[in-house]
PyMOL Python script that loads the backbone (N, CA, C, O; Angstrom):
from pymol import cmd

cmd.read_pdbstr("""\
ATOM      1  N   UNK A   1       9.920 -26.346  15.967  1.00  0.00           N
ATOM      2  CA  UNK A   1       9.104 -26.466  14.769  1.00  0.00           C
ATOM      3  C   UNK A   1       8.005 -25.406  14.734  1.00  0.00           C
ATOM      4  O   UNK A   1       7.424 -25.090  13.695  1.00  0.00           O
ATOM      5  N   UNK A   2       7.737 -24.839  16.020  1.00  0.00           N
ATOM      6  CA  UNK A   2       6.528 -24.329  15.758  1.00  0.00           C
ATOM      7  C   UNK A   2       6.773 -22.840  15.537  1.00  0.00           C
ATOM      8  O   UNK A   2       5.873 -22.040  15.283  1.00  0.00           O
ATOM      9  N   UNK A   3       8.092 -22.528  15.656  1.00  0.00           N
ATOM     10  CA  UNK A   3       8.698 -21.168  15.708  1.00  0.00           C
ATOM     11  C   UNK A   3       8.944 -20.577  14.170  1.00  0.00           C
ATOM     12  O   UNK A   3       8.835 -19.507  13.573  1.00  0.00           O
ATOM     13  N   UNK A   4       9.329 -21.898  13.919  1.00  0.00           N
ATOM     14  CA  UNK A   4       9.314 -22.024  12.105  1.00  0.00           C
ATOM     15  C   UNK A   4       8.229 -21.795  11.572  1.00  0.00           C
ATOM     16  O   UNK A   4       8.214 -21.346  10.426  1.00  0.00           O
ATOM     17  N   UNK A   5       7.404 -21.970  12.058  1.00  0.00           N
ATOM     18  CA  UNK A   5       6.063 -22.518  11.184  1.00  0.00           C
ATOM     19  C   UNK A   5       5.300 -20.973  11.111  1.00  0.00           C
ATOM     20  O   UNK A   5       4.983 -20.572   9.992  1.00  0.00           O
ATOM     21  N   UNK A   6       5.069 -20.288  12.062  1.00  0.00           N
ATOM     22  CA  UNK A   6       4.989 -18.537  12.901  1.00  0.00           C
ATOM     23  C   UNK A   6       5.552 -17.839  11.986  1.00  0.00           C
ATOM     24  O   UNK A   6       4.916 -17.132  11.204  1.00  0.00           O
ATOM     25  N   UNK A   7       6.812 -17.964  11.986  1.00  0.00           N
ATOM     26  CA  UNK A   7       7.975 -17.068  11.316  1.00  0.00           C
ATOM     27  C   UNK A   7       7.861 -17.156   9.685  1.00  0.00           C
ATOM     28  O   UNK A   7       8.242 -16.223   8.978  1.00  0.00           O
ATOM     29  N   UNK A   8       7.327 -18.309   9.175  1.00  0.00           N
ATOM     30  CA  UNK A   8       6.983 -18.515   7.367  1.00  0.00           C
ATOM     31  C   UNK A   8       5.728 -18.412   7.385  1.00  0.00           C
ATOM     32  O   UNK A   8       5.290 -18.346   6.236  1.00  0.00           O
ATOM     33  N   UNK A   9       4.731 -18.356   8.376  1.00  0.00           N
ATOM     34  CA  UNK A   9       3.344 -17.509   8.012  1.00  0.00           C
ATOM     35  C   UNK A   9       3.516 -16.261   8.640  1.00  0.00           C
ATOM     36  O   UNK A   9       2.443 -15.657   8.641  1.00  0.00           O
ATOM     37  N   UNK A  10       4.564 -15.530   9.255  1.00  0.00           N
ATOM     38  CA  UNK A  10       4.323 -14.030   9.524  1.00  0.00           C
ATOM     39  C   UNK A  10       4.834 -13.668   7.753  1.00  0.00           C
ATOM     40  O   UNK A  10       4.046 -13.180   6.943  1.00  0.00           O
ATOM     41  N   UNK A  11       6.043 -13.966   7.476  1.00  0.00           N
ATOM     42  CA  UNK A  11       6.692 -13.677   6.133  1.00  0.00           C
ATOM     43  C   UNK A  11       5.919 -14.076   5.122  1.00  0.00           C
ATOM     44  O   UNK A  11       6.634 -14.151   4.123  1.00  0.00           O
ATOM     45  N   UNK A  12       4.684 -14.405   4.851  1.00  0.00           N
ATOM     46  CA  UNK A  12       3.874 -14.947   4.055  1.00  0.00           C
ATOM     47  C   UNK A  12       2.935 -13.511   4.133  1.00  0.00           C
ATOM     48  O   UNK A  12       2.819 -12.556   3.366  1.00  0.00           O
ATOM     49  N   UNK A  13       2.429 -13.799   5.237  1.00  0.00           N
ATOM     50  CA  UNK A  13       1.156 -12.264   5.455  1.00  0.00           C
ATOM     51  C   UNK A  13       1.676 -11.493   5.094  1.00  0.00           C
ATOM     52  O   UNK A  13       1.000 -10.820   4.316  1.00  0.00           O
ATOM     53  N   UNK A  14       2.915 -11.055   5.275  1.00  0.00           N
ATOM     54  CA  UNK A  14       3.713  -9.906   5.185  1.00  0.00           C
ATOM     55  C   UNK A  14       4.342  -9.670   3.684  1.00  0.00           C
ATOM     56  O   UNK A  14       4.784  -8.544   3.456  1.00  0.00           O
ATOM     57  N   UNK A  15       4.408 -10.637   2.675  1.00  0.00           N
ATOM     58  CA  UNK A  15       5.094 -10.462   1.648  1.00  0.00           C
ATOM     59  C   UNK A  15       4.231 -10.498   0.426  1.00  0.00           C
ATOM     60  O   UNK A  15       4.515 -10.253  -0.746  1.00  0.00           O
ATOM     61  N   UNK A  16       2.855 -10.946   1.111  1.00  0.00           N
ATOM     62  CA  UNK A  16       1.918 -10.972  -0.236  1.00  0.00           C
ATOM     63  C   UNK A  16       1.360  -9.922   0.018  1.00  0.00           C
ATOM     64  O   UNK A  16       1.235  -9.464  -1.118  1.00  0.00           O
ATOM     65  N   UNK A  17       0.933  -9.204   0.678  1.00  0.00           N
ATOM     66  CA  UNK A  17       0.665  -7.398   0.263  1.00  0.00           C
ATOM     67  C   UNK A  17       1.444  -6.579  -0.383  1.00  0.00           C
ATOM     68  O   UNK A  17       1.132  -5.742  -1.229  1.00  0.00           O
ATOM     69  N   UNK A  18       2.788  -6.926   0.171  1.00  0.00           N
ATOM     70  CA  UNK A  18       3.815  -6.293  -0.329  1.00  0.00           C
ATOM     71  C   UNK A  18       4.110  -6.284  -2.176  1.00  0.00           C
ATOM     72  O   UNK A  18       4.150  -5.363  -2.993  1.00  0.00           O
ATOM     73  N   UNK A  19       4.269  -7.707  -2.291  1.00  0.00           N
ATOM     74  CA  UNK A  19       3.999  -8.011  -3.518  1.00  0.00           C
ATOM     75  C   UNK A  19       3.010  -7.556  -4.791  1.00  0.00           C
ATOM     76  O   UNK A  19       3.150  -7.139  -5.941  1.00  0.00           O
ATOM     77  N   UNK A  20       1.793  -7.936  -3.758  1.00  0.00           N
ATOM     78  CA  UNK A  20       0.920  -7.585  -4.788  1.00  0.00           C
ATOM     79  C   UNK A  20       0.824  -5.805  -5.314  1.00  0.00           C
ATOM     80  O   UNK A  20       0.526  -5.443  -6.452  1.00  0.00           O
ATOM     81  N   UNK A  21       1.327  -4.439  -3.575  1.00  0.00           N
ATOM     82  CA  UNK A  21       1.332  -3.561  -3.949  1.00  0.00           C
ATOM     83  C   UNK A  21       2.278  -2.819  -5.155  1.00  0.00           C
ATOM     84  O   UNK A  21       2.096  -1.852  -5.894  1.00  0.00           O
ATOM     85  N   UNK A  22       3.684  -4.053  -4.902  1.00  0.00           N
ATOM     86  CA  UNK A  22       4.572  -3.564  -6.228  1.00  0.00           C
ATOM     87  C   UNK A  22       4.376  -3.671  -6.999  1.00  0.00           C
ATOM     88  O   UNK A  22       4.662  -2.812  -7.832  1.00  0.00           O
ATOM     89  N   UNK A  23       3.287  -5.598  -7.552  1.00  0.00           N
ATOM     90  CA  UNK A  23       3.094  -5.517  -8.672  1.00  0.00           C
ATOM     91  C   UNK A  23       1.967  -4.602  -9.679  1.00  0.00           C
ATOM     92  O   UNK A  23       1.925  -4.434 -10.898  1.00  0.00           O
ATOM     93  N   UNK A  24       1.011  -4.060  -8.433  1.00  0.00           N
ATOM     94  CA  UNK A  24       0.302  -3.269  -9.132  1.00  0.00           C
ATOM     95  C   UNK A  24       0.820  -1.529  -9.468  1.00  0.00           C
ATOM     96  O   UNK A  24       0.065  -0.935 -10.237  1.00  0.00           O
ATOM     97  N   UNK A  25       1.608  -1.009  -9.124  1.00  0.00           N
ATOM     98  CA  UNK A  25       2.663  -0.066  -9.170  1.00  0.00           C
ATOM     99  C   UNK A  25       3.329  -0.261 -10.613  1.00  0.00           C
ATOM    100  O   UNK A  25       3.918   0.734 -11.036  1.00  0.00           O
ATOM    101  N   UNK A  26       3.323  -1.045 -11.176  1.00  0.00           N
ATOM    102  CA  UNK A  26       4.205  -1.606 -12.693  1.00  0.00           C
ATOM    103  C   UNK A  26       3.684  -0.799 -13.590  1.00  0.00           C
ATOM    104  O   UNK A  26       2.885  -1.350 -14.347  1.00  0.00           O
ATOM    105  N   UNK A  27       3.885   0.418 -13.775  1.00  0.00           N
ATOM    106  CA  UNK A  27       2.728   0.926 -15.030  1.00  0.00           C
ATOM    107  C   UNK A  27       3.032  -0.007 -16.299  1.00  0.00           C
ATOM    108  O   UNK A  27       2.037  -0.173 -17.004  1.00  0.00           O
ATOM    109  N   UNK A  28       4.362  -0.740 -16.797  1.00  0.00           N
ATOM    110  CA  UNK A  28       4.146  -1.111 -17.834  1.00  0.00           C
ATOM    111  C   UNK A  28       3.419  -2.071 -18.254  1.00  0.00           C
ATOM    112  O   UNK A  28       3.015  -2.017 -19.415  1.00  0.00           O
ATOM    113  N   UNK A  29       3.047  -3.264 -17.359  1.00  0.00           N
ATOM    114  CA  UNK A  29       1.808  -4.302 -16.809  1.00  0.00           C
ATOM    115  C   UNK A  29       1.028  -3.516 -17.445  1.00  0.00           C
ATOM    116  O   UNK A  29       0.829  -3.707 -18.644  1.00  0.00           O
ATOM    117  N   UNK A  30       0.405  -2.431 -16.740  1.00  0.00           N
ATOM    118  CA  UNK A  30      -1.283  -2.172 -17.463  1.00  0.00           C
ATOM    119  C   UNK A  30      -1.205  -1.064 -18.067  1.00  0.00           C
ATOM    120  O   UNK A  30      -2.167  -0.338 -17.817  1.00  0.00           O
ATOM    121  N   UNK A  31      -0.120  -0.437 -19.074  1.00  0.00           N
ATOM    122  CA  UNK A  31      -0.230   0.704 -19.715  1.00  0.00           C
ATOM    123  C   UNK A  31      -1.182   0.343 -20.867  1.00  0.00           C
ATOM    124  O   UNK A  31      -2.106   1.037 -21.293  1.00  0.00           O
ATOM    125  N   UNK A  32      -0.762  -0.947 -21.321  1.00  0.00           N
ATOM    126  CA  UNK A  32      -1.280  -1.037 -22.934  1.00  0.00           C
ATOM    127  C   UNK A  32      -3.050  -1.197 -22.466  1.00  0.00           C
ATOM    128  O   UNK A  32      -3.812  -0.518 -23.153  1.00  0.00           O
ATOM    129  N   UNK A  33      -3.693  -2.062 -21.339  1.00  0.00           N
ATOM    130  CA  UNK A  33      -4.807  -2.134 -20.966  1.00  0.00           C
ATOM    131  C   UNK A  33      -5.455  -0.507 -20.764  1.00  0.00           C
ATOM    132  O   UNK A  33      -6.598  -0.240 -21.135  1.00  0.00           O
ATOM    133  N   UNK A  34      -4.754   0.277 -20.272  1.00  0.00           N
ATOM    134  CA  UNK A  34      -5.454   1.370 -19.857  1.00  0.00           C
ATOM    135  C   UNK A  34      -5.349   2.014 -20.869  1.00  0.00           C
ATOM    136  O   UNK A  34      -6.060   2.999 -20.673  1.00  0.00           O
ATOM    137  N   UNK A  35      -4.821   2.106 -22.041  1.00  0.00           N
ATOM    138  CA  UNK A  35      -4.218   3.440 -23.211  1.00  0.00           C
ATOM    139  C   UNK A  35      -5.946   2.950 -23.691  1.00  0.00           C
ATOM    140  O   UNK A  35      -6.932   3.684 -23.621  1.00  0.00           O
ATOM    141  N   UNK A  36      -5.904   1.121 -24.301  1.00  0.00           N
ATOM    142  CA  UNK A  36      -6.809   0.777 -25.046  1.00  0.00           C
ATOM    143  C   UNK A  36      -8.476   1.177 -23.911  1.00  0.00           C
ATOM    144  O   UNK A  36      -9.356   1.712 -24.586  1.00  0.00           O
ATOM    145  N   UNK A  37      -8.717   1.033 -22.954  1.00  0.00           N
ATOM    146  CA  UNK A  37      -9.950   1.521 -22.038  1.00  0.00           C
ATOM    147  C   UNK A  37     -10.064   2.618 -22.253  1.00  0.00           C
ATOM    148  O   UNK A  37     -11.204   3.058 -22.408  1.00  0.00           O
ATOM    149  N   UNK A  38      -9.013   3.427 -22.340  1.00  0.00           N
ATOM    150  CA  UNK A  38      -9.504   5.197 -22.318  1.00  0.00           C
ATOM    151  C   UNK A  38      -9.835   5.760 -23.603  1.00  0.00           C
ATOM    152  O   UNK A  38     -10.303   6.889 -23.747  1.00  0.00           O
ATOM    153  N   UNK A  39      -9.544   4.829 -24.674  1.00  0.00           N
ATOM    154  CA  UNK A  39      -9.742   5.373 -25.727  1.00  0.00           C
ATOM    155  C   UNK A  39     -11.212   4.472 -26.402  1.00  0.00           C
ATOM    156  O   UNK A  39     -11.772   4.611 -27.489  1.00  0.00           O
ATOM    157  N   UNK A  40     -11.442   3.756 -25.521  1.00  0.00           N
ATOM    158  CA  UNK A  40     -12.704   2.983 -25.255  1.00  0.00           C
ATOM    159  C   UNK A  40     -13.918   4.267 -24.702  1.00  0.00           C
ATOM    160  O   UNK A  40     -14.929   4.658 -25.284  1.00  0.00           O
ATOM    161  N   UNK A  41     -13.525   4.555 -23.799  1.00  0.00           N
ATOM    162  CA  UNK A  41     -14.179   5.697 -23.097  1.00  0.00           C
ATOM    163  C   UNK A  41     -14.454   7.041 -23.438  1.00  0.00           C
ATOM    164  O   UNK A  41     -15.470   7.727 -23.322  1.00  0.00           O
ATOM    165  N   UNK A  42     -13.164   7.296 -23.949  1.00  0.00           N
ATOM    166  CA  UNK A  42     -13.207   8.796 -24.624  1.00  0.00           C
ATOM    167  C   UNK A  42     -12.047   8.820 -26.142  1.00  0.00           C
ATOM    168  O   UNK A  42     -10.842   9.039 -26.275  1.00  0.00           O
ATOM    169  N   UNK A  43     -13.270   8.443 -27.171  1.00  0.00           N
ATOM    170  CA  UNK A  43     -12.706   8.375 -28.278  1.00  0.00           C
ATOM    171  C   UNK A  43     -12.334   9.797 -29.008  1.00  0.00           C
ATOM    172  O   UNK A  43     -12.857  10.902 -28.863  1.00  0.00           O
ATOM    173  N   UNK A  44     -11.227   9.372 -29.858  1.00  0.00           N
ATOM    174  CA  UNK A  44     -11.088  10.889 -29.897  1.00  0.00           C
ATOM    175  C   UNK A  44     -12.210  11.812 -30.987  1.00  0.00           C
ATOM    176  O   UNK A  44     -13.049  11.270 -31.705  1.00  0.00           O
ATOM    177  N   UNK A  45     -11.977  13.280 -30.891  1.00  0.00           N
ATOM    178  CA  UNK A  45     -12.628  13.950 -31.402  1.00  0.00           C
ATOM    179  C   UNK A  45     -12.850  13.378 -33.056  1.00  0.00           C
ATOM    180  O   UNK A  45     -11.901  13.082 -33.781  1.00  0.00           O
ATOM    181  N   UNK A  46     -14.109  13.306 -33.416  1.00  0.00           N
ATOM    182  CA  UNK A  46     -14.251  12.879 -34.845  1.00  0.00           C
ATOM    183  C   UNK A  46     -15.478  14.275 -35.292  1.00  0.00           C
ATOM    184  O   UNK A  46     -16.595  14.537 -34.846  1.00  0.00           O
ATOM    185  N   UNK A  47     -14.468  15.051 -36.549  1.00  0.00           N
ATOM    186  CA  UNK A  47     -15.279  16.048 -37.132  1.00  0.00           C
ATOM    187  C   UNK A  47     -16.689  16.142 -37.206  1.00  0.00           C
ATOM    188  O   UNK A  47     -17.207  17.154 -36.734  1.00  0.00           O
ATOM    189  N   UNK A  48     -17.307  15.388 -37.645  1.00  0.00           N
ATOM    190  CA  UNK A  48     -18.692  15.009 -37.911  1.00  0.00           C
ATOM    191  C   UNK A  48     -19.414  15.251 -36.764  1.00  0.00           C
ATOM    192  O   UNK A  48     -20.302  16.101 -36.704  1.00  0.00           O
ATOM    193  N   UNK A  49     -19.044  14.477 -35.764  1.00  0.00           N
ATOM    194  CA  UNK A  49     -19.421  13.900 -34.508  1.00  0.00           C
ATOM    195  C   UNK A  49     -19.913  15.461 -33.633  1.00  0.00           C
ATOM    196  O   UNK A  49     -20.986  15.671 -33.066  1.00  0.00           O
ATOM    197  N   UNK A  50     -18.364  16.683 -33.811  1.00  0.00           N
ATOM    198  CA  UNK A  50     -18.434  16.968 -33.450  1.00  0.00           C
ATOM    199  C   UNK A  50     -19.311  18.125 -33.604  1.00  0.00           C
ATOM    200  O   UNK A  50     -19.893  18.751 -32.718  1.00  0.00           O
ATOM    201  N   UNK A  51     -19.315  18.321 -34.932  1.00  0.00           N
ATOM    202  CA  UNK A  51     -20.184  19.641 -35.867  1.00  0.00           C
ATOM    203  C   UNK A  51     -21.627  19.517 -35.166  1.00  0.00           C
ATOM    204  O   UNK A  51     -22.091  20.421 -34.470  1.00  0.00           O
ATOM    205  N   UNK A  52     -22.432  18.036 -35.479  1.00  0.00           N
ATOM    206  CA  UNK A  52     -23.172  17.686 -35.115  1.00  0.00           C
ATOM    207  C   UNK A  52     -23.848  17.904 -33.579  1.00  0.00           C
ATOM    208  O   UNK A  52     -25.021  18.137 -33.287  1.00  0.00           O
ATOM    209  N   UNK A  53     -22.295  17.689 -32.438  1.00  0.00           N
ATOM    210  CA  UNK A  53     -23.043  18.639 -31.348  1.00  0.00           C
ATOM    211  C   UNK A  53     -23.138  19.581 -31.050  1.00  0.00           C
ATOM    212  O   UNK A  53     -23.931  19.908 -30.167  1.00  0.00           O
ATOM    213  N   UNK A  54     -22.371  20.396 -31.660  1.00  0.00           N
ATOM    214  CA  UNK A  54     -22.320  21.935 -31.719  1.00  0.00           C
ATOM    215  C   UNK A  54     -23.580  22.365 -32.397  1.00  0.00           C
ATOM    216  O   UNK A  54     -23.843  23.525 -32.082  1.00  0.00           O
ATOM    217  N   UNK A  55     -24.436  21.852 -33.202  1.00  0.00           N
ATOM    218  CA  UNK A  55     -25.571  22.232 -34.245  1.00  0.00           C
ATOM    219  C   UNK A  55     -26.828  21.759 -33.093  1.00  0.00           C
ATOM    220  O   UNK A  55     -27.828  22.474 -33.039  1.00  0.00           O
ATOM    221  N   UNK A  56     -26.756  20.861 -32.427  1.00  0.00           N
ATOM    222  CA  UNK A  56     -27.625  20.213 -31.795  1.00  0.00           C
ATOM    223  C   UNK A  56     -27.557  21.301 -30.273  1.00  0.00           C
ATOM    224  O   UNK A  56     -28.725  21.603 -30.025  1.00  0.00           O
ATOM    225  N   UNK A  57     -26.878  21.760 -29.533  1.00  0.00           N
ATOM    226  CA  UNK A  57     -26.602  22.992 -29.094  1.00  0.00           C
ATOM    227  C   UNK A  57     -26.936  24.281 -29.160  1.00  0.00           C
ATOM    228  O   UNK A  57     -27.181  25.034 -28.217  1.00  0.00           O
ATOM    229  N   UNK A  58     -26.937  24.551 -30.482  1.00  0.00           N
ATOM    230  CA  UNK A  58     -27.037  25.786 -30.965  1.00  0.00           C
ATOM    231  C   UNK A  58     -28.863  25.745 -30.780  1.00  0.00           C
ATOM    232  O   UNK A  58     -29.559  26.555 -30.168  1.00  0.00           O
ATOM    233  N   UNK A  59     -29.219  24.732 -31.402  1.00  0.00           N
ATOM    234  CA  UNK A  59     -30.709  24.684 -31.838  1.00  0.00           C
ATOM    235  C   UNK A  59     -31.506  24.619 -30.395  1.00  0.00           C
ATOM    236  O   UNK A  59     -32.674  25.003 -30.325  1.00  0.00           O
ATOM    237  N   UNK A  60     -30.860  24.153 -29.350  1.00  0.00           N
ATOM    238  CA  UNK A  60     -31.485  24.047 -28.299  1.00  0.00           C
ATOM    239  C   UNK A  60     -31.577  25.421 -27.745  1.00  0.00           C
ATOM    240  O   UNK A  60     -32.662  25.920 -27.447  1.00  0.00           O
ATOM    241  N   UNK A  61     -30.588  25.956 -27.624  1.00  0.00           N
ATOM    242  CA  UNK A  61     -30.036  27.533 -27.270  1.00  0.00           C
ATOM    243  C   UNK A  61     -31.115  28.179 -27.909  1.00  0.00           C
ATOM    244  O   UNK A  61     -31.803  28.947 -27.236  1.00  0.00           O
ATOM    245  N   UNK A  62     -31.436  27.946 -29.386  1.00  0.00           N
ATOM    246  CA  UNK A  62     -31.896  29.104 -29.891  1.00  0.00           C
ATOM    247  C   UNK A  62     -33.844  29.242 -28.915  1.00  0.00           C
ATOM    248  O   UNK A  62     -34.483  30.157 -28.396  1.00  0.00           O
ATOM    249  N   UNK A  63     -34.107  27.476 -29.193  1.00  0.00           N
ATOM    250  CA  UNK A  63     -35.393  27.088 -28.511  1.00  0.00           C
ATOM    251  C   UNK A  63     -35.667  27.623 -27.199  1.00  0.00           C
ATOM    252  O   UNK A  63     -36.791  28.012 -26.883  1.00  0.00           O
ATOM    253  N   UNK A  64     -34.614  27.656 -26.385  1.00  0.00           N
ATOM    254  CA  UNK A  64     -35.058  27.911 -24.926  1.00  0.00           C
ATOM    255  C   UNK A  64     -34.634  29.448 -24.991  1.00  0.00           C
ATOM    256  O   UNK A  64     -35.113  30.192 -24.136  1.00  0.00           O
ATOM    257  N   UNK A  65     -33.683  30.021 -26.041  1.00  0.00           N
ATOM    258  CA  UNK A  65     -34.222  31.793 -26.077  1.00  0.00           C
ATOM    259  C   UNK A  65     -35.907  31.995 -26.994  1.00  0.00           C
ATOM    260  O   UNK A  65     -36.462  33.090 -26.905  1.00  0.00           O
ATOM    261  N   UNK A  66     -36.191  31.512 -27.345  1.00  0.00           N
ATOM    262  CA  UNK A  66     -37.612  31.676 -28.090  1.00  0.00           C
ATOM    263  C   UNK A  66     -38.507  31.623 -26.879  1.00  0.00           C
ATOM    264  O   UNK A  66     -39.200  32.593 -26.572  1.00  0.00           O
ATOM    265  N   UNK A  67     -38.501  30.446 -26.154  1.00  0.00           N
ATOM    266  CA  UNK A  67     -39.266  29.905 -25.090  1.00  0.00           C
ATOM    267  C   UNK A  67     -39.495  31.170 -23.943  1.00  0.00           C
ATOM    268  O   UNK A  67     -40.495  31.780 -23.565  1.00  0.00           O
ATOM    269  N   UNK A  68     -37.939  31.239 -23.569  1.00  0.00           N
ATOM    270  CA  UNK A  68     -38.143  32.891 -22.668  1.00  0.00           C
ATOM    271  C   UNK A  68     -38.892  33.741 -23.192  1.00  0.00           C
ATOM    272  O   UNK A  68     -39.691  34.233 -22.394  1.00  0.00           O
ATOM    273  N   UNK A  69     -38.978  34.274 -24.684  1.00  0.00           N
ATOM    274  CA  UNK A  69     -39.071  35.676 -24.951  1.00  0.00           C
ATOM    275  C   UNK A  69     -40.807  35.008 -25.348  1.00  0.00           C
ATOM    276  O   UNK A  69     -41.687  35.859 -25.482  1.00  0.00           O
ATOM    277  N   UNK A  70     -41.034  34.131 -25.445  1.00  0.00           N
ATOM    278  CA  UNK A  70     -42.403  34.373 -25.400  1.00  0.00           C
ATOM    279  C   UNK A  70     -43.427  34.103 -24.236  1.00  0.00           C
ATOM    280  O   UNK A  70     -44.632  34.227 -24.458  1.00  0.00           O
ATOM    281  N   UNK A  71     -42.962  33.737 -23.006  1.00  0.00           N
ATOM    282  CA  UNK A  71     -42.781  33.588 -21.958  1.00  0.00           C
ATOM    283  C   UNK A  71     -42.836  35.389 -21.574  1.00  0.00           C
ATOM    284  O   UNK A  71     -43.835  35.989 -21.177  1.00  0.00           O
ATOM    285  N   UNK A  72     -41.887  35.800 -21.749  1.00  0.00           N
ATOM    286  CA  UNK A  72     -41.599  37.058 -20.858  1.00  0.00           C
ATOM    287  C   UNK A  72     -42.561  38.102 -21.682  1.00  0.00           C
ATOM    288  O   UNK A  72     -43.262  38.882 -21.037  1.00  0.00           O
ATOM    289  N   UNK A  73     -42.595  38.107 -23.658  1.00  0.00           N
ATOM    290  CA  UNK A  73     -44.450  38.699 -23.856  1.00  0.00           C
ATOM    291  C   UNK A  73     -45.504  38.736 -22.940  1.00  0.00           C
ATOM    292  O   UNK A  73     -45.989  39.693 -22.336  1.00  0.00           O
ATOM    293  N   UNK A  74     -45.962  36.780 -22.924  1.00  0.00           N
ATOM    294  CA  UNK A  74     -46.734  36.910 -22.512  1.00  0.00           C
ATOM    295  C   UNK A  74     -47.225  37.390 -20.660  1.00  0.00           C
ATOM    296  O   UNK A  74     -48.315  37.538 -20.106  1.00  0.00           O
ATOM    297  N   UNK A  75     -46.118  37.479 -20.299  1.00  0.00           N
ATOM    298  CA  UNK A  75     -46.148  38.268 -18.901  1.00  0.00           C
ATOM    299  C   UNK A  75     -46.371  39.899 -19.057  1.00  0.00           C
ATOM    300  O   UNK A  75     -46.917  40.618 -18.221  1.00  0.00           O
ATOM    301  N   UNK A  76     -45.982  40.189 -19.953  1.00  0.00           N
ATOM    302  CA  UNK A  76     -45.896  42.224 -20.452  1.00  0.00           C
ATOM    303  C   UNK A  76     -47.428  41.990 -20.862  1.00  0.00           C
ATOM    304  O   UNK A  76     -48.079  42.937 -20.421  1.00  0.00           O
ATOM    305  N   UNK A  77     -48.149  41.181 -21.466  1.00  0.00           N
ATOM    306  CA  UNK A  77     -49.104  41.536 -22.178  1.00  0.00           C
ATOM    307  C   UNK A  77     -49.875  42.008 -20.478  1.00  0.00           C
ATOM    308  O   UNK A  77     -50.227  43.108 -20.054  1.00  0.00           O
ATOM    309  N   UNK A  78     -49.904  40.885 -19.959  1.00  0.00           N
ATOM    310  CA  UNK A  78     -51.109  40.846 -18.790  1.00  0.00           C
ATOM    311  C   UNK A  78     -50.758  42.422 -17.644  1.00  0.00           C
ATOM    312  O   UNK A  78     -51.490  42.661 -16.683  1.00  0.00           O
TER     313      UNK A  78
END
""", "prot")
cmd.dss("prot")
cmd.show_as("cartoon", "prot")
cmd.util.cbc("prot")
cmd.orient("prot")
């Protein structure tokens, strides 16, 4: 009895890792979960959205070239 008992808890330890690694291996299980998360995460490009950071960019760019060049004047003046 007790050889039995060893032998269906070694095959127990042994088959629920196993298991669980195949079942997580299933891409079709969590394709539809992951398509909908990623597009949660990284929605796609929306025109507006995007004009908007490109303008918000630009304006910063232009600020921190202003910032230098009056910066680097006021170093020539002295």
């Amino acid at each position: 009895m007790g050889v039995k008992i060893e032998v269906f808890r070694m095959m127990l330890y042994l088959s629920f890792p196993v298991a669980m690694f195949w079942i997580s291996n299933q891409a079709e299980y969590f394709e539809e979960y992951i398509v909908k998360r990623k597009r949660e995460i990284f929605p796609p490009d929306e025109g507006l959205h995007r004009k908007e950071l490109e303008d918000f960019k630009e304006r910063m760019r232009i600020r921190k070239e202003q910032r230098i060049l009056k910066e680097f004047s006021a170093e020539s003046e002295n």
